[in-house]
N, CA, C and O atoms as a Maestro MAE file, in Angstrom:
{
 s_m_m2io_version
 :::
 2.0.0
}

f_m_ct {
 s_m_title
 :::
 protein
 m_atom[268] {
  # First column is atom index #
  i_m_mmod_type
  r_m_x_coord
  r_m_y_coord
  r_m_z_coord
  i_m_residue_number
  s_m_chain_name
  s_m_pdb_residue_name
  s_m_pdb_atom_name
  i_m_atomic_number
  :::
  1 25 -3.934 4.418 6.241 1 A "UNK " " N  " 7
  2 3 -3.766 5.642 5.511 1 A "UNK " " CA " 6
  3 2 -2.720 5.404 4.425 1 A "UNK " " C  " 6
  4 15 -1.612 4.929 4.678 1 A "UNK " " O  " 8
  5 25 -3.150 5.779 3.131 2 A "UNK " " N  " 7
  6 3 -2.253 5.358 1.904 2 A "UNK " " CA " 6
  7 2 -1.815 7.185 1.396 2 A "UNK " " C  " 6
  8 15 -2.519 8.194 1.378 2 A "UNK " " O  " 8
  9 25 -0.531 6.990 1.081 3 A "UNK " " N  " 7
  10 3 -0.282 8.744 0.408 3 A "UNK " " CA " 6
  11 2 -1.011 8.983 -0.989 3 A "UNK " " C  " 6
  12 15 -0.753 8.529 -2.103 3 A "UNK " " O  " 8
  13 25 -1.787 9.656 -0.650 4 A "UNK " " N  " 7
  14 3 -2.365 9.423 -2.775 4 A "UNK " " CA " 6
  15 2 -1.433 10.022 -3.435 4 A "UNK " " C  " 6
  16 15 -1.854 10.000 -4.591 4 A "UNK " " O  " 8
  17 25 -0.401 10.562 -3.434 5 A "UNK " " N  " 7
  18 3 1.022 11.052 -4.662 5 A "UNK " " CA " 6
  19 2 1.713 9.744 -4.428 5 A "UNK " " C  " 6
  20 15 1.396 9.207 -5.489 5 A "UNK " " O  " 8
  21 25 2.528 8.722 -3.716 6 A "UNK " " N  " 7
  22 3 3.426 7.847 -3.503 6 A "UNK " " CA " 6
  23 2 3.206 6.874 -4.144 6 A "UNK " " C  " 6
  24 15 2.087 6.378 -4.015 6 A "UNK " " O  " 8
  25 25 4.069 6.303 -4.968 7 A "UNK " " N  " 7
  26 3 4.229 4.958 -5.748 7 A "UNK " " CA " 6
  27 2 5.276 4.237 -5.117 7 A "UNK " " C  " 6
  28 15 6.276 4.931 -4.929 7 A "UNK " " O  " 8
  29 25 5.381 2.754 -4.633 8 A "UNK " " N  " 7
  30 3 6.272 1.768 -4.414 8 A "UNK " " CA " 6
  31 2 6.257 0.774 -5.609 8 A "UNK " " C  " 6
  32 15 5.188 0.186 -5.777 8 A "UNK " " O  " 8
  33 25 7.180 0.518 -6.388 9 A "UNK " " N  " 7
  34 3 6.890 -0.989 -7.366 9 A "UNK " " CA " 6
  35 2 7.249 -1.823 -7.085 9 A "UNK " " C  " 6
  36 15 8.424 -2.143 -6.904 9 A "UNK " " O  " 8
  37 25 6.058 -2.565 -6.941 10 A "UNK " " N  " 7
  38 3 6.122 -3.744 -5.808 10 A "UNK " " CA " 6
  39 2 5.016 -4.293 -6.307 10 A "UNK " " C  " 6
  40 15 4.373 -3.828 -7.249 10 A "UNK " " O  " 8
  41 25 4.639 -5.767 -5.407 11 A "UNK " " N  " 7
  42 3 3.110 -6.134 -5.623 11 A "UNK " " CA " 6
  43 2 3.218 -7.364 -3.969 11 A "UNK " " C  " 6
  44 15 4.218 -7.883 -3.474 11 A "UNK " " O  " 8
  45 25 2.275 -7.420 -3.692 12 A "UNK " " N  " 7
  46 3 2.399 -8.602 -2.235 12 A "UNK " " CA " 6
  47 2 1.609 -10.236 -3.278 12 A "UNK " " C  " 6
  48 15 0.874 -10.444 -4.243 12 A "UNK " " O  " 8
  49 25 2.024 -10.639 -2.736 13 A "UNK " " N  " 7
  50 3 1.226 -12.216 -2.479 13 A "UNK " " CA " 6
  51 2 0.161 -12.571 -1.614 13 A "UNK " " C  " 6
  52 15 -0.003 -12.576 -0.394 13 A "UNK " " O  " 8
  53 25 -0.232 -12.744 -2.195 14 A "UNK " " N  " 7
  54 3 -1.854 -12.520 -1.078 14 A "UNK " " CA " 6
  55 2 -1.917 -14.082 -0.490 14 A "UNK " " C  " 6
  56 15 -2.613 -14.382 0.480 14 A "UNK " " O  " 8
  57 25 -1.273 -14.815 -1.055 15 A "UNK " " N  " 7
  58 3 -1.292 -16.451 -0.106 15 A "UNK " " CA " 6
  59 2 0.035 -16.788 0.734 15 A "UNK " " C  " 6
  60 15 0.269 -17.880 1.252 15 A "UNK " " O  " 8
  61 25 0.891 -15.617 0.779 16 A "UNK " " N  " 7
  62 3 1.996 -16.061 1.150 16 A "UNK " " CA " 6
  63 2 2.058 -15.108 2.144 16 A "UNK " " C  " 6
  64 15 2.231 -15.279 3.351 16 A "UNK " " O  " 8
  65 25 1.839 -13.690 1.283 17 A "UNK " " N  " 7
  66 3 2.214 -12.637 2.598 17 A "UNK " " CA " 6
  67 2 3.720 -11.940 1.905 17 A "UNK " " C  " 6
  68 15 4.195 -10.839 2.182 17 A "UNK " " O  " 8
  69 25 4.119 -12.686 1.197 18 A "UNK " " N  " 7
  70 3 5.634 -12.100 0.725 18 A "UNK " " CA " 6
  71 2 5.713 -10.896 -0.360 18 A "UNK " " C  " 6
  72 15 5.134 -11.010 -1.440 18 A "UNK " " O  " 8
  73 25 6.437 -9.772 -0.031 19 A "UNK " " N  " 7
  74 3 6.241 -8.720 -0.502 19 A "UNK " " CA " 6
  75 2 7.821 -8.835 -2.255 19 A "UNK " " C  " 6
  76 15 8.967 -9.271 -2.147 19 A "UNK " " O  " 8
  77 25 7.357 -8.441 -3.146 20 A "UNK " " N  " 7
  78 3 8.155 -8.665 -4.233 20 A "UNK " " CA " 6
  79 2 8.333 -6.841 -5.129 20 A "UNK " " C  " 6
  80 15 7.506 -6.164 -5.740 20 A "UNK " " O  " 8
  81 25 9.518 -6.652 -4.856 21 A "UNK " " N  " 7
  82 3 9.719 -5.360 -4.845 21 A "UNK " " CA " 6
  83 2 10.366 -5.154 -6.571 21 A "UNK " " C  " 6
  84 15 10.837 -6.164 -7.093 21 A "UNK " " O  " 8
  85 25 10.359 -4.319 -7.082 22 A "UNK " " N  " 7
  86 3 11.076 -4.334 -8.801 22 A "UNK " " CA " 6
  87 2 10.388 -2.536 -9.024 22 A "UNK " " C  " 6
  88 15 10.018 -1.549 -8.390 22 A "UNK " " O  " 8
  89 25 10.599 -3.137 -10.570 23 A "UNK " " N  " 7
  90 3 10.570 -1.360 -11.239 23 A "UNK " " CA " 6
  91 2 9.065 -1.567 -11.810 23 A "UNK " " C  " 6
  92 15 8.391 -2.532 -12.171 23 A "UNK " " O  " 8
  93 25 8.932 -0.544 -11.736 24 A "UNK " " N  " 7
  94 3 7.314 -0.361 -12.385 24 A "UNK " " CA " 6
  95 2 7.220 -0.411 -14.226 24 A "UNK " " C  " 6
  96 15 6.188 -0.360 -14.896 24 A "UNK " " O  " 8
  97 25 8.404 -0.506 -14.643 25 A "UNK " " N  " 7
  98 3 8.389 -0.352 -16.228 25 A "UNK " " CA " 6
  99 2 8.027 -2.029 -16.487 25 A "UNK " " C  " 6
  100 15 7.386 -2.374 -17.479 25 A "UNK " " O  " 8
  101 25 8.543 -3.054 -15.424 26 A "UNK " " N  " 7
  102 3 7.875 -4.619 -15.300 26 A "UNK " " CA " 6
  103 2 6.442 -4.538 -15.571 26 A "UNK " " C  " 6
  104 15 5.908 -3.960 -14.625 26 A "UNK " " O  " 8
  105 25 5.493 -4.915 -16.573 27 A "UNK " " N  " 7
  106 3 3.912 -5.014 -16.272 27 A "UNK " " CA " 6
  107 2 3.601 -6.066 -15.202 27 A "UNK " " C  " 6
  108 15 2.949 -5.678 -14.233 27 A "UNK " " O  " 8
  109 25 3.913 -7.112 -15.245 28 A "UNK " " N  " 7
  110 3 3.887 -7.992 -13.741 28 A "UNK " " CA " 6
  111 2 3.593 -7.004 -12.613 28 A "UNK " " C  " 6
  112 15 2.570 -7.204 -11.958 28 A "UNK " " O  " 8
  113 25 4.379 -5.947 -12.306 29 A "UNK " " N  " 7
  114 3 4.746 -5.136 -11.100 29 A "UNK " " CA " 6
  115 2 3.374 -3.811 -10.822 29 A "UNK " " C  " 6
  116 15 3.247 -2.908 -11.649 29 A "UNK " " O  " 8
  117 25 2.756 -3.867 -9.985 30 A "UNK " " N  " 7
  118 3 2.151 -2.752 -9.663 30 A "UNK " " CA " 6
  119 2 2.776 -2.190 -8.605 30 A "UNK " " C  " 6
  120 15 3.896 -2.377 -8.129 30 A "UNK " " O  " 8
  121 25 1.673 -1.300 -8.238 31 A "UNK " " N  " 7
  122 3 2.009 -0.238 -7.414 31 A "UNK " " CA " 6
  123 2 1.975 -1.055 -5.292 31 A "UNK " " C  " 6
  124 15 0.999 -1.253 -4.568 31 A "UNK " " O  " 8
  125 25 2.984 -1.212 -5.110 32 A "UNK " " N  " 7
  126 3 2.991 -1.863 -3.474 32 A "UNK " " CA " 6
  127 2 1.599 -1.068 -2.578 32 A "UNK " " C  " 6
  128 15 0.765 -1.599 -1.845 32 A "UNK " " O  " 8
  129 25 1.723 0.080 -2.894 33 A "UNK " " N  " 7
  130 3 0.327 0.574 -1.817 33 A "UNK " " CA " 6
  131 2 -0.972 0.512 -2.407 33 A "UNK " " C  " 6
  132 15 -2.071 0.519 -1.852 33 A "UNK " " O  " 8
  133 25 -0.649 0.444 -3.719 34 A "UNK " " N  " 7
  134 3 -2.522 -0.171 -4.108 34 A "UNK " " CA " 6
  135 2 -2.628 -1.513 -3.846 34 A "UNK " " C  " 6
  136 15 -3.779 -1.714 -3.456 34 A "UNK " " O  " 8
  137 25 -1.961 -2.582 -3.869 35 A "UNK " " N  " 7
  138 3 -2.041 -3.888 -3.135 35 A "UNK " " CA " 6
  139 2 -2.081 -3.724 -2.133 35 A "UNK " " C  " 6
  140 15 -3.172 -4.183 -1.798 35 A "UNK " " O  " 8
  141 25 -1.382 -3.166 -0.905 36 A "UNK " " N  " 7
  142 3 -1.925 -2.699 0.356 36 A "UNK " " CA " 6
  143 2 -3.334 -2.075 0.894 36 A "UNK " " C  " 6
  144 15 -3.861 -2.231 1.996 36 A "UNK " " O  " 8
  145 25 -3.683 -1.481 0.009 37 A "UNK " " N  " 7
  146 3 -5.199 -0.991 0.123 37 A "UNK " " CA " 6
  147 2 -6.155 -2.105 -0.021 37 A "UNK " " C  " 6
  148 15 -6.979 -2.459 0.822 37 A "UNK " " O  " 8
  149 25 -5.901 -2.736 -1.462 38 A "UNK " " N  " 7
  150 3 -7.009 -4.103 -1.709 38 A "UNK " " CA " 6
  151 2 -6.598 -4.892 -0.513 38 A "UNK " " C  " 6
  152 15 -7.662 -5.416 -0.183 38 A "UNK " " O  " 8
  153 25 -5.654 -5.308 0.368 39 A "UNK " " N  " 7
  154 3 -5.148 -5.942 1.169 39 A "UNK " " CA " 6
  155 2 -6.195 -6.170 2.496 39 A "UNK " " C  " 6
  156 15 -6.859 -7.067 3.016 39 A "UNK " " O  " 8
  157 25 -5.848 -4.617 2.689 40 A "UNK " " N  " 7
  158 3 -7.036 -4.056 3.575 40 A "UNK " " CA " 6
  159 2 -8.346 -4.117 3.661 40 A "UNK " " C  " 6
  160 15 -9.051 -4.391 4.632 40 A "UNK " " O  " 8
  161 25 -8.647 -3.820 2.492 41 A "UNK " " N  " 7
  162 3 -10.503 -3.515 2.065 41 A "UNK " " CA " 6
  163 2 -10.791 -5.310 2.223 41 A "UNK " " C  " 6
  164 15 -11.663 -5.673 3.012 41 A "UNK " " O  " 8
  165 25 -10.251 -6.023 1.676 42 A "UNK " " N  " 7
  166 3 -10.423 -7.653 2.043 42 A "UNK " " CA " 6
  167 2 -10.705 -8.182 3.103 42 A "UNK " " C  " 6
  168 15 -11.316 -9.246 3.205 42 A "UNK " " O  " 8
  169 25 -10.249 -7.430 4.113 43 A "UNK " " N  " 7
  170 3 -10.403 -7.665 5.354 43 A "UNK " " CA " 6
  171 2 -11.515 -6.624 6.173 43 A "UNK " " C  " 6
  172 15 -11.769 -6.338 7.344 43 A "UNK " " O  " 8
  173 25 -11.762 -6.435 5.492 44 A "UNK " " N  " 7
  174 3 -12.875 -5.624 6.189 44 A "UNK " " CA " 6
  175 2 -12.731 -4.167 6.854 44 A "UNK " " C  " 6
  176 15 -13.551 -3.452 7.430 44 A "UNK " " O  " 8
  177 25 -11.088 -3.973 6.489 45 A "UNK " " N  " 7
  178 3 -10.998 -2.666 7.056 45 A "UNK " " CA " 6
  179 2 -10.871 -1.161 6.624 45 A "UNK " " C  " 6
  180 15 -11.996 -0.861 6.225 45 A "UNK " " O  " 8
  181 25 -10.268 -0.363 6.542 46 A "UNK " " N  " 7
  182 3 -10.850 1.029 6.196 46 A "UNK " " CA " 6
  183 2 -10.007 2.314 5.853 46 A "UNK " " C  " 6
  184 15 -9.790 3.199 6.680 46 A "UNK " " O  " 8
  185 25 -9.507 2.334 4.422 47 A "UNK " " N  " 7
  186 3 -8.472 2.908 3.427 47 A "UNK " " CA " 6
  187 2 -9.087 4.418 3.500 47 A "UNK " " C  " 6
  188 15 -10.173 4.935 3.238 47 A "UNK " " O  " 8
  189 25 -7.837 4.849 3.987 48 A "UNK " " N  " 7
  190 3 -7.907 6.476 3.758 48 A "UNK " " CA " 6
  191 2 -6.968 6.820 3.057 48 A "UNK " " C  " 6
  192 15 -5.909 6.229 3.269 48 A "UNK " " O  " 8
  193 25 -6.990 7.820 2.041 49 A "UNK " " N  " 7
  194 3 -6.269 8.158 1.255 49 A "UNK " " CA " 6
  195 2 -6.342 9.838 1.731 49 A "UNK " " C  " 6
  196 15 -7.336 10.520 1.978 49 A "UNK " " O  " 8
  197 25 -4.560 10.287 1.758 50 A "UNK " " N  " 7
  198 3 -4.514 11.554 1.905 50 A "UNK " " CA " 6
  199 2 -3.517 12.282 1.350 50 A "UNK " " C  " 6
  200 15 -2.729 11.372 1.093 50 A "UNK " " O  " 8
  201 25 -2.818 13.599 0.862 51 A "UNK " " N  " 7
  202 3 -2.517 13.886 0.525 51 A "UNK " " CA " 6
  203 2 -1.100 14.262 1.497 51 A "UNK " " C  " 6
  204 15 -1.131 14.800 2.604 51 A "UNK " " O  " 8
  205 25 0.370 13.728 0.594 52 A "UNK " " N  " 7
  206 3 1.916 13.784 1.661 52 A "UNK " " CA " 6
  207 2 1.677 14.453 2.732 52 A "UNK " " C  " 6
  208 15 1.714 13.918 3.840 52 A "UNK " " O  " 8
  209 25 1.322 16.068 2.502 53 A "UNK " " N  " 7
  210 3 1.875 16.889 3.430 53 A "UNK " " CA " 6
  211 2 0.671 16.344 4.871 53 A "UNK " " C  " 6
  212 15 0.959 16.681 6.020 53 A "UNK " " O  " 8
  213 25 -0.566 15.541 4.601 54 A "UNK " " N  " 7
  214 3 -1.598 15.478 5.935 54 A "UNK " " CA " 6
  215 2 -0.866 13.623 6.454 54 A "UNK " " C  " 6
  216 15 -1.497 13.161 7.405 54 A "UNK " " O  " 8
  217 25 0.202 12.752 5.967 55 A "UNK " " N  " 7
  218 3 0.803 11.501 6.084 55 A "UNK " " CA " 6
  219 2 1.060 11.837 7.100 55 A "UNK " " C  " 6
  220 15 1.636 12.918 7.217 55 A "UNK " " O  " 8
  221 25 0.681 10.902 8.491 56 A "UNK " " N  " 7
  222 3 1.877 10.890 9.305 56 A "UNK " " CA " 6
  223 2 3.040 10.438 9.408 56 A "UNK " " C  " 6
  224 15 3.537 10.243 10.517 56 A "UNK " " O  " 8
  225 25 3.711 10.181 8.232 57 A "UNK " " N  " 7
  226 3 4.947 9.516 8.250 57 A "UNK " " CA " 6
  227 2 5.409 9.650 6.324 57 A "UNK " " C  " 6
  228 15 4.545 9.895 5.482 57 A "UNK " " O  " 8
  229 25 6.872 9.434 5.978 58 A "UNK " " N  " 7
  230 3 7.155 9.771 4.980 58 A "UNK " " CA " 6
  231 2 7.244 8.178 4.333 58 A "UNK " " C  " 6
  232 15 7.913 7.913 3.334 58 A "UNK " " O  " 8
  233 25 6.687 7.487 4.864 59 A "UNK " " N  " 7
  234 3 6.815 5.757 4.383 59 A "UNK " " CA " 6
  235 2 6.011 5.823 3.124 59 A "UNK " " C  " 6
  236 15 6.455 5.320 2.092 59 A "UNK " " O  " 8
  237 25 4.761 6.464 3.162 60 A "UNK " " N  " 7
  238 3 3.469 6.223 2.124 60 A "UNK " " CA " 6
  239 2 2.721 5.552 2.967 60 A "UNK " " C  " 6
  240 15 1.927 4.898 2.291 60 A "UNK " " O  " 8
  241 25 2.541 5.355 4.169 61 A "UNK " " N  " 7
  242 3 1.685 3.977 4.908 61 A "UNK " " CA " 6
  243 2 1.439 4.294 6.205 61 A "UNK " " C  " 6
  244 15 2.266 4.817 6.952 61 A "UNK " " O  " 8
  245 25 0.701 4.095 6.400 62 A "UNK " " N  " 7
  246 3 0.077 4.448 7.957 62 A "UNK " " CA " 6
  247 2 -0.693 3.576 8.336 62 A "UNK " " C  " 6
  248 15 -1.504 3.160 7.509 62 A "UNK " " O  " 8
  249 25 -0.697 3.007 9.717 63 A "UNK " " N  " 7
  250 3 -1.786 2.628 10.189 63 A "UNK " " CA " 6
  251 2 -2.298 3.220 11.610 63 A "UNK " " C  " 6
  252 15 -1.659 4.126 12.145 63 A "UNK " " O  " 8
  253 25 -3.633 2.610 12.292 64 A "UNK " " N  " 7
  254 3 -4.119 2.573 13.598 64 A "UNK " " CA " 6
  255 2 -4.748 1.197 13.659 64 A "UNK " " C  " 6
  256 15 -5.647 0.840 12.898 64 A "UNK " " O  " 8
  257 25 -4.313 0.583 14.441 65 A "UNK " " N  " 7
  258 3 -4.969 -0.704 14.889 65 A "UNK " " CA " 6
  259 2 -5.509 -0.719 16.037 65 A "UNK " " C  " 6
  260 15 -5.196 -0.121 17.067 65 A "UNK " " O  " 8
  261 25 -6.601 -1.657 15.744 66 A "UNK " " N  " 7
  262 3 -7.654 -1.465 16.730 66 A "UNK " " CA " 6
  263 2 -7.592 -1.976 18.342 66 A "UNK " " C  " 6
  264 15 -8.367 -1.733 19.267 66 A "UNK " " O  " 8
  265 25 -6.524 -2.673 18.308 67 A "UNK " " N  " 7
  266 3 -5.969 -3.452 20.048 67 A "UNK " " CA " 6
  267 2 -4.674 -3.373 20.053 67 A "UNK " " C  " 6
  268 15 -4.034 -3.785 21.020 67 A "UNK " " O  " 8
  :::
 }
 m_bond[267] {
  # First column is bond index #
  i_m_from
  i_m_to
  i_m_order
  :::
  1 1 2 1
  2 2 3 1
  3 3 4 2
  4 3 5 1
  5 5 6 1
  6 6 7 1
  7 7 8 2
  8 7 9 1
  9 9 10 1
  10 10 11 1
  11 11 12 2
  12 11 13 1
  13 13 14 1
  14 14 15 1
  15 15 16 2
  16 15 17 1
  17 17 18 1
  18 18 19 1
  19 19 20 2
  20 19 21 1
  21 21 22 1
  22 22 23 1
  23 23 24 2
  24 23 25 1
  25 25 26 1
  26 26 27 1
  27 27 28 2
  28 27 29 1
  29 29 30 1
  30 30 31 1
  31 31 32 2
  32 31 33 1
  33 33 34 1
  34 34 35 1
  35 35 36 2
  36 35 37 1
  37 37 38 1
  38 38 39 1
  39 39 40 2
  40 39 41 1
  41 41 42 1
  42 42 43 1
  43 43 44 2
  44 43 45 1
  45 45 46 1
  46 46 47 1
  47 47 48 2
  48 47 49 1
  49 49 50 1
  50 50 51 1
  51 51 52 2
  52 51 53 1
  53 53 54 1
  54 54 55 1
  55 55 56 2
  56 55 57 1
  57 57 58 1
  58 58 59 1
  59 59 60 2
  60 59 61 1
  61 61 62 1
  62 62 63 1
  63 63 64 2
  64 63 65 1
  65 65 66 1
  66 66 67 1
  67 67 68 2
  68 67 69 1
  69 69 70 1
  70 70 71 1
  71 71 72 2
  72 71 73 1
  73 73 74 1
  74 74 75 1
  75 75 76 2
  76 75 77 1
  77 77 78 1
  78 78 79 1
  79 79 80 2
  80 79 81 1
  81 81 82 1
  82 82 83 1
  83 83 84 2
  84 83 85 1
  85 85 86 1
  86 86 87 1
  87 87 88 2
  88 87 89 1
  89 89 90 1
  90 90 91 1
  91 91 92 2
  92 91 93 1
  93 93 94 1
  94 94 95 1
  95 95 96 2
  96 95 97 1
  97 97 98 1
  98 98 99 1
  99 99 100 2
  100 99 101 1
  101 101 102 1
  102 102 103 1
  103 103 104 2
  104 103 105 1
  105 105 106 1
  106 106 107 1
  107 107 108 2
  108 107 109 1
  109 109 110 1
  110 110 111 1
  111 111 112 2
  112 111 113 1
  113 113 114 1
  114 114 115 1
  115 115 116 2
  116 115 117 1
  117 117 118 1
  118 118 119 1
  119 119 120 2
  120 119 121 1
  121 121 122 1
  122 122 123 1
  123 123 124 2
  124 123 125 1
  125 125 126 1
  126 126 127 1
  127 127 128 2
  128 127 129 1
  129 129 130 1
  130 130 131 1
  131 131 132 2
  132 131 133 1
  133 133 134 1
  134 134 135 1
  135 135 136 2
  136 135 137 1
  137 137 138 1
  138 138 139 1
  139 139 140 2
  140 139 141 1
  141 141 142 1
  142 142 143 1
  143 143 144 2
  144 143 145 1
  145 145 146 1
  146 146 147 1
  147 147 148 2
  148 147 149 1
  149 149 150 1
  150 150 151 1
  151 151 152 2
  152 151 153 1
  153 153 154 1
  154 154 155 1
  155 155 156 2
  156 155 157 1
  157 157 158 1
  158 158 159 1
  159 159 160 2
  160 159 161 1
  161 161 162 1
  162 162 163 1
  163 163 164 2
  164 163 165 1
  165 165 166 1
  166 166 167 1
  167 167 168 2
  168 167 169 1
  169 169 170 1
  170 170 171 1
  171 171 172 2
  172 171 173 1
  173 173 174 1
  174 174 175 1
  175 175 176 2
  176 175 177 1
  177 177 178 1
  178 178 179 1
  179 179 180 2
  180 179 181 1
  181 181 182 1
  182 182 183 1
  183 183 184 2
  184 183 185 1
  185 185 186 1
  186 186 187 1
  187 187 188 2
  188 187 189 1
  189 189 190 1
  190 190 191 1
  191 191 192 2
  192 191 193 1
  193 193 194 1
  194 194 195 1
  195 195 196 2
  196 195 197 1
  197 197 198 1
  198 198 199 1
  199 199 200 2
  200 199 201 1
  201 201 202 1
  202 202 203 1
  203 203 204 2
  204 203 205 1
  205 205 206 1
  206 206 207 1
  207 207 208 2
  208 207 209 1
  209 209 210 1
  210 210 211 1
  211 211 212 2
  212 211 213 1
  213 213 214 1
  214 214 215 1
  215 215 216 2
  216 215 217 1
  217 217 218 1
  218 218 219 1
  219 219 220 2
  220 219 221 1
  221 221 222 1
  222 222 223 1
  223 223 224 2
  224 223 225 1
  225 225 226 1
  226 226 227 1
  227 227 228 2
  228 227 229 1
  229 229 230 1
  230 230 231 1
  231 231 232 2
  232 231 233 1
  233 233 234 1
  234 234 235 1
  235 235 236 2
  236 235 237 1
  237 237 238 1
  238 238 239 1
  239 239 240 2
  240 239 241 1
  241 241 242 1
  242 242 243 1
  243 243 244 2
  244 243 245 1
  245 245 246 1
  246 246 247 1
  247 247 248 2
  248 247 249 1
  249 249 250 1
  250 250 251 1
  251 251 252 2
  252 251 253 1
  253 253 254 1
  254 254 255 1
  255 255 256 2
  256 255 257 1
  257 257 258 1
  258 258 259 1
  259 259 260 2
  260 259 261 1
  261 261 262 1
  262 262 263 1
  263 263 264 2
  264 263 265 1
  265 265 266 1
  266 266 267 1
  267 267 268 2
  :::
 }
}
């Protein structure tokens, strides 16, 4: 579950795993939870997008894992 209002500026490494955090005025820099989403969908799993007040948590990020 991704917050659809929440921005992190950030971007991950997709061969490393290492998360690289900065300001969004950087073009290098996107948004940390839209890389989290493509992150996801890569793997085969399953992006919900909802609005703050339905988040269970004030992170921007949610999960349920399956085991």
């Amino acid at each position: 579950m991704i917050d659809a209002y929440r921005q992190i500026a950030g971007q991950i490494d997709y061969e490393s795993g290492d998360i690289k955090l900065d300001e969004l005025v950087n073009p290098d820099i996107d948004d940390l939870l839209d890389d989290l989403g493509e992150l996801v969908l890569k793997t085969k799993g399953e992006v919900i997008i909802l609005p703050s007040e339905r988040m269970p948590t004030n992170t921007g990020a949610a999960a349920i894992f399956r085991y």
